[in-house]
N, C-alpha and C positions, 0 to 999 in steps of 0.2 A: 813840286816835290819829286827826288828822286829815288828810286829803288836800286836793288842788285837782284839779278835773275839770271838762271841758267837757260839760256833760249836755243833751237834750234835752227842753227843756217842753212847747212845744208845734210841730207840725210844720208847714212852713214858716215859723217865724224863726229868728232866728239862735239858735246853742246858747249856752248861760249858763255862763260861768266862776263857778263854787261853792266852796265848802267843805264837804267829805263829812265824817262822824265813820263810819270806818271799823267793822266787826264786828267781836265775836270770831273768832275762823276757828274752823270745823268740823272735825269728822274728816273727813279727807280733801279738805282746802281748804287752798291754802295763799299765801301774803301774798308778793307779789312788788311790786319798786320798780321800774315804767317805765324804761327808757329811749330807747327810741324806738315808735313808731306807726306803722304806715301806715294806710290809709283806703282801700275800696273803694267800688263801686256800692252795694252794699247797702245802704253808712249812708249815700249820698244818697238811694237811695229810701225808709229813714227818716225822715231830715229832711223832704224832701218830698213826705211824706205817699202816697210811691207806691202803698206794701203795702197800703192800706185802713184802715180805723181802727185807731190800735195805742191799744190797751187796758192797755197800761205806763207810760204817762207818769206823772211826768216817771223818767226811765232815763238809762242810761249808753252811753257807743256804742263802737265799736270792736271789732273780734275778732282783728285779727293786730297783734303787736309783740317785741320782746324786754325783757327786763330779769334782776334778778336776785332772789333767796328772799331774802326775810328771813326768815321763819320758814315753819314747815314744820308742817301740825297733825298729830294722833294718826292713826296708821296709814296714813301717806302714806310709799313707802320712795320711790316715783323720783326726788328729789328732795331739796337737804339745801340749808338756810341756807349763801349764799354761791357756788349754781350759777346759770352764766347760763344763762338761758333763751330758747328760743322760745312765743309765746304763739300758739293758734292755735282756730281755732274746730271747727276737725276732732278729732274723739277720737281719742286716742289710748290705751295702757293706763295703768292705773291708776285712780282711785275718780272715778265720776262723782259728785259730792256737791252738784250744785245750782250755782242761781243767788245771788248776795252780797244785801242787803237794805242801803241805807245809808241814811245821813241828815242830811235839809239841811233846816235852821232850822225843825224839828218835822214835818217833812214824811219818807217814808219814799221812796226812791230806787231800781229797780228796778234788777236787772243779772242778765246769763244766766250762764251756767258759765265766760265770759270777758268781760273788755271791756279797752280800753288808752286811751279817750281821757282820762288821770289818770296822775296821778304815781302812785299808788299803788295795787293791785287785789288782791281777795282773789279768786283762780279755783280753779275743781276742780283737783285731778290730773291728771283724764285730758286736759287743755288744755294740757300744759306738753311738751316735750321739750328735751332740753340741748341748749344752741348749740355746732355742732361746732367745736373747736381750729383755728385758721386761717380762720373768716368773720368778715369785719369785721359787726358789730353789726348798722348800719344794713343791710345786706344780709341779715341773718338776717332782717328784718322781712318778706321776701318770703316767707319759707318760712310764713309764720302762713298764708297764703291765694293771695296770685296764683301763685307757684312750686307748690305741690302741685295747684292746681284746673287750669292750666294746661297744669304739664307733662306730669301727669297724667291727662289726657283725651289725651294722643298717645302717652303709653308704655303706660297700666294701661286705655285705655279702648278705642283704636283701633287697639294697638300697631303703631304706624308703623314701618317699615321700610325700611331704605335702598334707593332708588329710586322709592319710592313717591311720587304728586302729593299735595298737600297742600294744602287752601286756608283760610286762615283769617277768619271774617269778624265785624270788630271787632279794632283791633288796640292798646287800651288795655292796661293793666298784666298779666292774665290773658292775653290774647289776646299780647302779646309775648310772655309765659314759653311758651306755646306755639310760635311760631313757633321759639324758643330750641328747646325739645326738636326741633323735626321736622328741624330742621339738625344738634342732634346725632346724630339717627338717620339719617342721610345723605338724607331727601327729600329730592327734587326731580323739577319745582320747587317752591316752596314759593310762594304766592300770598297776599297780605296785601290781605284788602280792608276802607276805611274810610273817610267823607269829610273824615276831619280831616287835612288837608297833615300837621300835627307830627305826627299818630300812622302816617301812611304812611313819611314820614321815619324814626322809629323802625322800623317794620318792614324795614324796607331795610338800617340800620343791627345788625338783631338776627339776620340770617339767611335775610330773604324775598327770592328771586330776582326775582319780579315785584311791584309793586303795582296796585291797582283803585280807582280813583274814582268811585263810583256817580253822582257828579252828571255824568259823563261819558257815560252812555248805559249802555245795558241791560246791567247787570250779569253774566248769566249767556253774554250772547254775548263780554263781553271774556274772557272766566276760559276758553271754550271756543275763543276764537281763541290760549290759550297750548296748552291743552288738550283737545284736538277732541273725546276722548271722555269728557269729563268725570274731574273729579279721584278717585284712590283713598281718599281719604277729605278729611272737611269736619268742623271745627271751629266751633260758632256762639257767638260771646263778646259779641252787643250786645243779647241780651234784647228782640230787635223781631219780633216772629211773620211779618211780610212774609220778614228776613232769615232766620229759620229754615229756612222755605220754600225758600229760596233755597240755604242749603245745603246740603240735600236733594236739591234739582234739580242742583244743580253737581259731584253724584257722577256717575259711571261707571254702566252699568248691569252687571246678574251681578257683585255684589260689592261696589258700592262704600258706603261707610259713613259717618254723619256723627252728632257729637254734638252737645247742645246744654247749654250752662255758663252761657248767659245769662241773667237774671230778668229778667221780663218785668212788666209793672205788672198791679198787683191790677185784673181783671177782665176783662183781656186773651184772648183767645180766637185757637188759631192753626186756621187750617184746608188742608188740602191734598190735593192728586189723590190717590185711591189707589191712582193705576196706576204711585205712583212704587215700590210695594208689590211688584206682580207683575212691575217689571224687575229684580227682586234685588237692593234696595238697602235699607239698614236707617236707621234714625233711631232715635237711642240719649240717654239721658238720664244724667247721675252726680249724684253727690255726691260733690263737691271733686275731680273728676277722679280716683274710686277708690283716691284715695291713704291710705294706710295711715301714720302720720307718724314711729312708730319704725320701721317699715322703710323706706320713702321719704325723709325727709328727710334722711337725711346723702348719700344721690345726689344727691338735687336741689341741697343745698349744694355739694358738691363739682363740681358743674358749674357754679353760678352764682361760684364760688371761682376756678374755671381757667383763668381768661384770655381766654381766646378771645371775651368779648363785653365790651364797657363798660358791664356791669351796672351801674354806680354812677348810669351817664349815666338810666336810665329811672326813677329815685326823681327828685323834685322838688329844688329848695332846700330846706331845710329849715326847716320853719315854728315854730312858737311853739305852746304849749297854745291860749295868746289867740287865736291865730290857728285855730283849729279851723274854724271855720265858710268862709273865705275858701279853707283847703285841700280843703273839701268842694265849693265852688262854682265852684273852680280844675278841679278833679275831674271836675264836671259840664259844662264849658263847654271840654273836650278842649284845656285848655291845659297840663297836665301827664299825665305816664305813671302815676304813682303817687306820691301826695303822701306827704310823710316830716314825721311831726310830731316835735321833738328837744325831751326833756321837760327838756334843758339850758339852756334858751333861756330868759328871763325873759317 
């Protein structure tokens, strides 16, 4: 069987629309048909060669999407030809069986235990959860990554609590499913700080009582003229070790807490006082915002499901496979929330 995929040759050009000759599937792999993508930071700091030398090219990109099984290999039960899925880079249970190996014009094509920039992918098990009854598709796409790393870093990492201050810094795709949660959990205020206009916009729009424009003046003094003694906890989503710092310092002290979601470029180095230590304040790291994705995601669905935000508004128009590269650059240039690739599009 063969596919169409947008894969990565080499980093910094644009990605190559291909033709894959898909695997046999493994035990515990199993062959799902795309139908939507979304696109985070990561796979721009792929493409742009952020992470340092990658030693996989040419590869496959993407880690969150949905679609649905076609086939199912030997001793996979979570799953049965004909379930729609969430595809998601975070483990879940089930067989972790590796990364896919394909192949384009004799050449061999690397991919991890998930990828979605392709109509077509052979993922593990443990990458797959059913999409719950009543999310529209395109929206399940969030649950692959920004919704779990997101909302997950305010429920599972810093469990926010209503009343509690909350600042977010970085308010793209992850950094809005956060502000989303701390308004579910009654913070306030809730503080959105970014210097992209559209992405402060959006934060306003998703739940954040105040916004921050760093090109405005010092940071740390706007966020403490909302909140004089520093916020209950900080959320860091722009992978910049100045703003790490920063959201460190814009906690409380005896207590206050702040995590950091953001990747930071290969060889980047953050440094900072260590007397933000002995005020009581912690600086905390996750993975995917601690989220567990068969217990988590059907919360997190049922809240970006409920109404109460115009979730649809923060996915992009929806782009084209062809179009991969333009969604990634769109991506990187803070003129969408979260790019949505529709592998229905020609």
């Amino acid at each position: 069987m063969k596919t169409e995929a947008a894969i990565l040759v080499e980093t910094g050009k644009p990605l190559e629309l291909v033709t894959l000759s898909l695997p046999a599937i493994k035990p515990g792999q199993v062959l799902v048909e795309i139908g939507f993508s979304g696109a985070c930071g990561t796979q721009v700091m792929e493409w742009r060669g952020d992470k340092g030398e990658d030693k996989w090219l040419p590869h496959c990109l993407g880690h969150e999407g949905v679609g649905t099984v076609l086939e199912a290999g030997s001793a996979v039960t979570k799953v049965k030809a004909g379930d729609k899925v969430v595809l998601s880079w975070i483990k879940g249970t089930g067989i972790e069986a590796g990364g896919a190996v394909y192949e384009w014009d004799g050449k061999k094509v690397n991919a991890g235990g998930v990828t979605t920039f392709q109509r077509h992918a052979v993922v593990s098990e443990n990458r797959l959860t059913l999409l719950q009854s009543g999310l529209p598709p395109e929206l399940g796409v969030l649950l692959g990554c920004a919704a779990p790393t997101g909302m997950g870093a305010i429920f599972n990492v810093l469990d926010v609590r209503a009343g509690d201050s909350v600042a977010i810094f970085g308010t793209g795709g992850i950094g809005i499913n956060a502000v989303m949660a701390a308004a579910f959990a009654g913070a306030t205020p809730i503080i959105g700080i970014d210097p992209s206009p559209t992405r402060r916009a959006l934060a306003k729009l998703y739940g954040a009582t105040h916004v921050v424009d760093p090109g405005e003046g010092d940071v740390l003094a706007q966020i403490k003229a909302i909140v004089p003694q520093g916020v209950d906890r900080a959320v860091e989503a722009s992978g910049l070790p100045m703003v790490m710092d920063q959201a460190i310092n814009a906690t409380r002290q005896q207590g206050g807490r702040a995590v950091v979601i953001g990747n930071a470029r290969y060889g980047a180095e953050l440094t900072l006082n260590p007397g933000v230590f002995n005020q009581g304040k912690s600086l905390m790291g996750t993975w995917g915002g601690d989220s567990v994705p068969d217990r988590d995601y059907p919360r997190y669905g049922k809240l970006l499901a409920g109404g109460r935000f115009p979730v649809r508004d923060l996915l992009s128009a929806p782009y084209s496979l062809a179009k991969a590269t333009d969604a990634l650059a769109d991506l990187a240039a803070g003129k969408v929330g979260r790019p949505l690739i529709d592998m229905s599009l020609a």
